[in-house]
C-alpha positions as CSV (number, residue, x, y, z in Angstrom):
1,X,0.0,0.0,0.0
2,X,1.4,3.8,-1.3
3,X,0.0,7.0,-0.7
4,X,1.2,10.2,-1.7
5,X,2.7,12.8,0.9
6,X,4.1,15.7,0.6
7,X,7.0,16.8,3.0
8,X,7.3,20.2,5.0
9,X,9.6,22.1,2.1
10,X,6.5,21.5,-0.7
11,X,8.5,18.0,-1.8
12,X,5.9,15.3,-3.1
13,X,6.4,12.2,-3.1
14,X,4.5,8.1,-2.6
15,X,5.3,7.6,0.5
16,X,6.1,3.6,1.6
17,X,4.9,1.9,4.7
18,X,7.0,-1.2,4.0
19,X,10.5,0.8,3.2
20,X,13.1,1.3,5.9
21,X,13.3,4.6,7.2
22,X,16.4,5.1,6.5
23,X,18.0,6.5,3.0
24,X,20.7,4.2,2.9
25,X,20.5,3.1,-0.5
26,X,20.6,7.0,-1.4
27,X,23.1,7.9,0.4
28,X,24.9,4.7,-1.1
29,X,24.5,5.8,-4.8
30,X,25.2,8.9,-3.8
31,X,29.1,8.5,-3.1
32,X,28.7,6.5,-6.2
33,X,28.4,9.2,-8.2
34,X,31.9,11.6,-6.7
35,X,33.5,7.6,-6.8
36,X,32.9,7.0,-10.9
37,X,33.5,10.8,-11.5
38,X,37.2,10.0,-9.7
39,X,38.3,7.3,-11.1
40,X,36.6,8.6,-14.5
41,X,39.7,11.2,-13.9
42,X,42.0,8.1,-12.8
43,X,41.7,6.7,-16.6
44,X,41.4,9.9,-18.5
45,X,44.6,12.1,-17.0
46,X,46.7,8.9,-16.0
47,X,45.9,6.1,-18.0
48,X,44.7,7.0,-21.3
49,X,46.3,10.5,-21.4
50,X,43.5,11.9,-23.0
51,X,43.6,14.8,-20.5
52,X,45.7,17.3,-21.2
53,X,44.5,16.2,-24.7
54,X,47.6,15.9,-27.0
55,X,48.2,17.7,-30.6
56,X,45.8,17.5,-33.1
57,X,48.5,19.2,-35.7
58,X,50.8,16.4,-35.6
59,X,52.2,13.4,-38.6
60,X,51.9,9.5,-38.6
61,X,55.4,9.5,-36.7
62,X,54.6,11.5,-34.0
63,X,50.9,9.6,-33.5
64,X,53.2,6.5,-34.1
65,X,55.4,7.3,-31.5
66,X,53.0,8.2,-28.6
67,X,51.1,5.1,-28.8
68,X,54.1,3.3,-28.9
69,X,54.9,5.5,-25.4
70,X,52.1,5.0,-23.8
71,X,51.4,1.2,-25.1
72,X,50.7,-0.1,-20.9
73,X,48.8,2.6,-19.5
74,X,46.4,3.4,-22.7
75,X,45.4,-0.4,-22.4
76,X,45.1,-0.6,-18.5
77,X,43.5,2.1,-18.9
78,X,40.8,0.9,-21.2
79,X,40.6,-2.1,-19.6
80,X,39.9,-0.4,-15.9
81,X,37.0,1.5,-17.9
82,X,35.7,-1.2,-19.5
83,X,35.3,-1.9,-15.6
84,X,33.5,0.7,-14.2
85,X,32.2,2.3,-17.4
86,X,28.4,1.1,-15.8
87,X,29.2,3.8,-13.2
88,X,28.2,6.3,-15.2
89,X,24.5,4.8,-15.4
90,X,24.5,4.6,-11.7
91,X,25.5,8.7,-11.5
92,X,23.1,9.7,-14.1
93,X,20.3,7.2,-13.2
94,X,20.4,9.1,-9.8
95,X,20.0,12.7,-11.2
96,X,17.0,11.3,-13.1
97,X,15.6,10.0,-9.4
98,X,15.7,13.6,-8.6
99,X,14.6,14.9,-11.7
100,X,11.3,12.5,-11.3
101,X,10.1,14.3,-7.8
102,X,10.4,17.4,-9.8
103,X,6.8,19.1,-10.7
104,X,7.7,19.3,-14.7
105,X,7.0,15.5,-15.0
106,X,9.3,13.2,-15.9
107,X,9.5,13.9,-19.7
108,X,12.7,15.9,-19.3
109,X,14.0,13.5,-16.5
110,X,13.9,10.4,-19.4
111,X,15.2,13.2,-22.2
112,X,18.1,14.1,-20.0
113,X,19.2,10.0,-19.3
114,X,18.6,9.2,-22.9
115,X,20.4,11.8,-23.8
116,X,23.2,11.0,-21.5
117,X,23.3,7.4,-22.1
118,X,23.6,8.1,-25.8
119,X,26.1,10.8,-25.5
120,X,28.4,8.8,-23.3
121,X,29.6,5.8,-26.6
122,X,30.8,8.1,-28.8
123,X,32.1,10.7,-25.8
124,X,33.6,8.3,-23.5
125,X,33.8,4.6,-24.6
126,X,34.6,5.1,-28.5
127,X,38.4,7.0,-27.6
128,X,39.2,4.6,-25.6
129,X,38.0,1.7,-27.5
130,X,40.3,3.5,-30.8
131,X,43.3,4.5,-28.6
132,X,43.3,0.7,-27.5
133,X,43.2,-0.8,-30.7
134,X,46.1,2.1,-31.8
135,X,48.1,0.8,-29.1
136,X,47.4,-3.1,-29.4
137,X,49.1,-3.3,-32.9
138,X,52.1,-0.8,-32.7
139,X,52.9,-2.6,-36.2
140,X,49.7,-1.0,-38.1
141,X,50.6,1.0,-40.8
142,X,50.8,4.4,-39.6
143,X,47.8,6.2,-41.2
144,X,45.7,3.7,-39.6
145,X,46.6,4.7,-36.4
146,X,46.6,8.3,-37.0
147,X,42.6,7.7,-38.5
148,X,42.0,6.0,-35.0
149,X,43.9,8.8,-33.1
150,X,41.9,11.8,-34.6
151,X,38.5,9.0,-34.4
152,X,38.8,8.9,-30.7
153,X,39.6,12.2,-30.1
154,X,37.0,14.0,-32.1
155,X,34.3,11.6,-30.1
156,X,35.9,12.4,-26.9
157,X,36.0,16.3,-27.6
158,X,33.1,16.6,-30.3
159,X,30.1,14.2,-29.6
160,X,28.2,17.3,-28.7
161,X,24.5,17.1,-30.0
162,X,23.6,14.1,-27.1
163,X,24.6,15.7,-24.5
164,X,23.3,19.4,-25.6
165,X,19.8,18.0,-25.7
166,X,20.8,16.2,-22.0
167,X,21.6,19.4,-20.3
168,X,18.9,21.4,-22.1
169,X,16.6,18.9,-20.6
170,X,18.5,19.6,-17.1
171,X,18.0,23.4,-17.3
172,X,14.4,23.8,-18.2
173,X,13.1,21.2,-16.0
174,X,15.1,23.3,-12.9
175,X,13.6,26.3,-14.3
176,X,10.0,25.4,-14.6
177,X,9.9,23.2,-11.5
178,X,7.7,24.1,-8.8
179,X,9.2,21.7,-5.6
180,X,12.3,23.1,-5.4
181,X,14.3,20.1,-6.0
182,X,17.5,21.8,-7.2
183,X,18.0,25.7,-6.7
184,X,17.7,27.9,-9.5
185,X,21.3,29.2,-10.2
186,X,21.7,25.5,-11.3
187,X,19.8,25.9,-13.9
188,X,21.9,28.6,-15.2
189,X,25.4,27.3,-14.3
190,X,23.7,24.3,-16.7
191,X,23.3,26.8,-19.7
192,X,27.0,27.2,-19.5
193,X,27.3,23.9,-20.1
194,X,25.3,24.1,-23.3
195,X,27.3,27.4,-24.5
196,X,30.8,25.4,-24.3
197,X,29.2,22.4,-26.5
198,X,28.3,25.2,-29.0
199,X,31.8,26.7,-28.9
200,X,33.3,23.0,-28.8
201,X,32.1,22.6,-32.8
202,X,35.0,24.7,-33.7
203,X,37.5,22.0,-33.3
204,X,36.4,20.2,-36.4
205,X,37.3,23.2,-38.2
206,X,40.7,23.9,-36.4
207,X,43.7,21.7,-35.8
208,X,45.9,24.6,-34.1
209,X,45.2,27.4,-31.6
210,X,42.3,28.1,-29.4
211,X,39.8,26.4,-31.0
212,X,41.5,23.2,-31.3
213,X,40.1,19.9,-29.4
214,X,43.4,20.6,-27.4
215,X,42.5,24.5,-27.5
216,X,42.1,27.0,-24.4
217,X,38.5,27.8,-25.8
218,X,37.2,24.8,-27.5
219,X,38.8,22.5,-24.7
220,X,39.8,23.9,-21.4
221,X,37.1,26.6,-21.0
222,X,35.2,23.9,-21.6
223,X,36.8,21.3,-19.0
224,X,36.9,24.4,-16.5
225,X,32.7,24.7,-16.7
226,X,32.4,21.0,-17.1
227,X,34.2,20.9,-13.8
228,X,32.6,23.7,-11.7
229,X,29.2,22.4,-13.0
230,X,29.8,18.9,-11.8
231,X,31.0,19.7,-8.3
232,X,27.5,21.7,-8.3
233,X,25.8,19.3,-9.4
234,X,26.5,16.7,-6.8
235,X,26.2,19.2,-3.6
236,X,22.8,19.9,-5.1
237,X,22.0,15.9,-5.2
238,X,23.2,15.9,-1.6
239,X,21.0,18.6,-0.6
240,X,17.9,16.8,-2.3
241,X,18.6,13.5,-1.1
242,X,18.8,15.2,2.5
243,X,15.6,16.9,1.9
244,X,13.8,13.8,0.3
245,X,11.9,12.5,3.0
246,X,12.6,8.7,4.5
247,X,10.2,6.4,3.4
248,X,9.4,8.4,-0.2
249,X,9.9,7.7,-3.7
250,X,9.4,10.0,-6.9
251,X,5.7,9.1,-8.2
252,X,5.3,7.4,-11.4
């Protein structure tokens, strides 16, 4: 038996006689989501070293050479994601639990997953899937590699239209939601987010300077909003999970 309750901030919700009281499976994908996001960084920066992004205006030799380099770490690296990749479900899955208890229905709560879960292949699998294979056969012909070098970093850096429509989703369901589930400014800070992915089509157009996928505009501004809006984004989970009371779910 379920019957809707609303809490003492204006949050609605279907409350649960036969739940614990307790959040603890909230609180537990919670930490998931600060846990992928770090070792997300682990395989990117360390591993892969596809942060700092290397030179798009470089030959066969030089591509040639790097993989060659970096022939261990790019496929532990892909190996370890291969791993946790799923973590990335788990993190967005648990915005979309928010996003359901919000009063603009869950129509933008499924666009932003979908969007997300989309986004993620060509964003975050596919580079290190092409980096691997670059780095499993040092003996390729050399323009071979270099096709899967500028492959995987084009996905990494320019897969922009999924996750656009994801953080549009985000933005407008903040701004036209009536319980209060994430604050306002969030909404905004999310807009951001959309400006850099605009800004970020550049780099197809641009293998040197600032608009470059290894470019101070096209990349790092980007990175820099990415990660300001990401830290955000979890201290405003934590604040609704807190508020979210025991015993609640979102209502289908």
């Amino acid at each position: 038996m379920t019957v809707s309750v609303t809490t003492s901030d204006g949050h609605k919700g279907v409350a649960d006689p036969e739940q614990e009281s307790s959040k603890r499976s909230l609180w537990i994908v919670l930490w998931i989501f600060p846990g992928f996001f770090g070792l997300f960084g682990v395989v990117f920066v360390l591993l892969l070293r596809v942060i700092p992004p290397p030179r798009p205006d470089v030959g066969p030799e030089y591509i040639t050479a790097y993989f060659e380099a970096h022939h261990t770490s790019i496929l532990f690296g892909l190996g370890l994601l291969c791993l946790v990749f799923g973590g990335h479900a788990i993190a967005n899955g648990f915005v979309t639990y928010h996003m359901k208890r919000m009063s603009s229905g869950p129509t933008f709560a499924y666009a932003y997953m979908g969007g997300l879960a989309i986004g993620t292949l060509p964003g975050m699998l596919l580079v290190a899937v092409c980096w691997g294979a670059a780095a499993m056969r040092p003996e390729r012909d050399p323009r071979i590699v270099s096709m899967l070098y500028d492959l995987g970093m084009l996905s990494f850096n320019g897969s922009l239209g999924c996750f656009a429509t994801a953080y549009l989703a985000f933005a407008v369901a903040i701004l036209v939601d009536k319980n209060e589930i994430f604050p306002k400014w969030l909404a905004y800070l999310t807009i951001w987010q959309l400006v850099t992915e605009v800004i970020a089509t550049q780099m197809w157009l641009h293998q040197s300077g600032p608009f470059a996928w290894n470019g101070s505009i096209a990349f790092w501004l980007a990175v820099f909003v990415f990660g300001v809006w990401l830290n955000c984004q979890f201290l405003a989970l934590k604040k609704a999970t807190d508020n979210q009371l025991a015993g609640t779910r979102p209502p289908d």
